[in-house]
N, C-alpha and C positions, 0 to 999 in steps of 0.2 A: 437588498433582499438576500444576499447567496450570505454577507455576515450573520444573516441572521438565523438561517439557517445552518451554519455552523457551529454558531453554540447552541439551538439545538440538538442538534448534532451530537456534539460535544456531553452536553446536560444528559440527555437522552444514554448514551452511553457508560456515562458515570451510575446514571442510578440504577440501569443491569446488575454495573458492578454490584452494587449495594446491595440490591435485592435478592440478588444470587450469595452472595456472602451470609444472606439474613435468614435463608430458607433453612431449614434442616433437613438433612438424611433423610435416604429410605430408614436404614439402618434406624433410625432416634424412634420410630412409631414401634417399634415390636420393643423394644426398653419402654419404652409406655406404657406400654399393658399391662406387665408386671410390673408396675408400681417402681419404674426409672424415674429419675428426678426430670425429666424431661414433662412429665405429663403437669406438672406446676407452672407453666409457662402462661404468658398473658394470652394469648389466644385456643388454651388449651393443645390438646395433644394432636386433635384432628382439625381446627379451625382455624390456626394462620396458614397451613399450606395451600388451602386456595384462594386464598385470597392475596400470597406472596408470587402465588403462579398467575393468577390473572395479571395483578399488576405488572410482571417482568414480560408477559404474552402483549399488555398495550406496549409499554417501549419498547419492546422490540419490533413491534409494526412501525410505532413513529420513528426509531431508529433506520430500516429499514426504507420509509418514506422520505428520511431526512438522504440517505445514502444515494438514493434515485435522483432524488434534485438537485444533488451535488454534482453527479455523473451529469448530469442536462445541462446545466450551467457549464462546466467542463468543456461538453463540445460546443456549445455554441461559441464559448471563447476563442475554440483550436478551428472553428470553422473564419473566423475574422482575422485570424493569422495565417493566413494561407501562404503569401509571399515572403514571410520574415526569412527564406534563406536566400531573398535577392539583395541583402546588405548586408550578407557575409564575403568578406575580400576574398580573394583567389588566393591560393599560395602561389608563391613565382616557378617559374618551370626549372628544373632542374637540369641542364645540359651535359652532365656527367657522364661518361660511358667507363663501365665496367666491363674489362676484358681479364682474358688471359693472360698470366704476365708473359712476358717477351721470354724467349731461351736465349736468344745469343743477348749480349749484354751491349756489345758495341753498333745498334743498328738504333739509327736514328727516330727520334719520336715525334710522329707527327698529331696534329689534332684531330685529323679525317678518319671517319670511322672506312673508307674504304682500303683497302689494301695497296700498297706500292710494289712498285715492279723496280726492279734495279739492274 
């Protein structure tokens, strides 16, 4: 179901593209009037714009419905993975201590982070 919904999805957003590519201008309708080669067009000067606008107004609803079911499908996936990070390994503890270096050069170096007395 969620494949399917993705070329939806998909399709649905492609023909936006197209439809928005197909539309004309504000600008093309006032070259119209006087007599612009625009006003030759197959659906005339004033009648494929609504009918380019409706069309892009339904997908972009089913684009938007297809967007919703995508997001739902999503969580319910992230809701059945809830534990996936109790079979991530631990990193190993790192026992390293970062000090200040010594001044005198000839005093012995111990592993203990506490201090010696001499």
């Amino acid at each position: 179901m969620e494949a399917l919904i993705l070329v939806l999805h998909v399709l649905a957003a492609v023909v936006i593209i197209a439809l928005v590519l197909l539309q004309q201008g504000k600008g093309a309708d006032a070259g119209a009037s006087f007599g612009g080669g625009a006003s030759q067009t197959v659906f005339g000067s004033q009648g494929g714009g609504s009918f380019f606008g409706k069309m892009t107004a339904v997908f972009a609803l089913v684009f938007f419905l297809t967007s919703f079911g995508l997001a739902y499908f999503a969580s319910e996936q992230a809701k059945s993975v809830s534990g996936a990070l109790d079979f991530v390994p631990s990193a190993p503890q790192v026992e390293e201590t970062v000090g200040l270096p010594e001044l005198g050069g000839d005093k012995k170096k111990t592993s203990s982070d506490l201090p010696v007395t001499e």
